[in-house]
N, C-alpha and C positions, 0 to 999 in steps of 0.2 A: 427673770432670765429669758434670753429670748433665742426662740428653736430656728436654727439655721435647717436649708431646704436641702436634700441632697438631690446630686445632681443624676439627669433620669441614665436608665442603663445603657448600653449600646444598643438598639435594634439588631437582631439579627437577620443575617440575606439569607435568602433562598441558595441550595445550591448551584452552582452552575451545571449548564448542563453541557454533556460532551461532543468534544468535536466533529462534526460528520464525515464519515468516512469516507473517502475518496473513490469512485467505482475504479474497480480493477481491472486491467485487461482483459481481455476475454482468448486472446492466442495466447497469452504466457500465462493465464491464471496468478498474476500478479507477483508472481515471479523473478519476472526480466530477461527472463531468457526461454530459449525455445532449443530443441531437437532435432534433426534430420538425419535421413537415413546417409550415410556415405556409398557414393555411386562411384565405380571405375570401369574402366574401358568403352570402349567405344560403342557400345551396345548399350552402357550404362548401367551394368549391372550391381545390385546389391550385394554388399558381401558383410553383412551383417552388423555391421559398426555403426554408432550414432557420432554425431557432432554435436556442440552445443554452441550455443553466438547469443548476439543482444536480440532483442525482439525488435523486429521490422515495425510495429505497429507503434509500438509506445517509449522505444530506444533505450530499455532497459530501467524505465525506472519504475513500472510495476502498475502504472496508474495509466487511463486510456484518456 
């Protein structure tokens, strides 16, 4: 009787390694948006309020 070969295993891979991470803004701390004081009258006074918007530097997508 004659011995049949079996066939060899799968090799296994290493795993992958993970993607790098994109550096982040450094004005919106990767955020996308930024804060400012709200100014009125003509002196331009503060009256306590913030605003929020996109980030000037990276237009809001968190990445510089």
């Amino acid at each position: 009787m004659a011995t049949t070969k079996k066939p060899p295993s799968p090799r296994r891979r290493p795993p992958k390694k993970p993607a790098p991470v994109p550096p982040s803004c450094g004005t919106c701390a990767g955020t996308g948006e930024t804060t400012t004081a709200v100014r009125v009258g003509r002196k331009r006074r503060d009256i306590g309020a913030t605003q929020s918007a996109l980030c000037p530097d990276c237009f809001g997508t968190g990445t510089a």
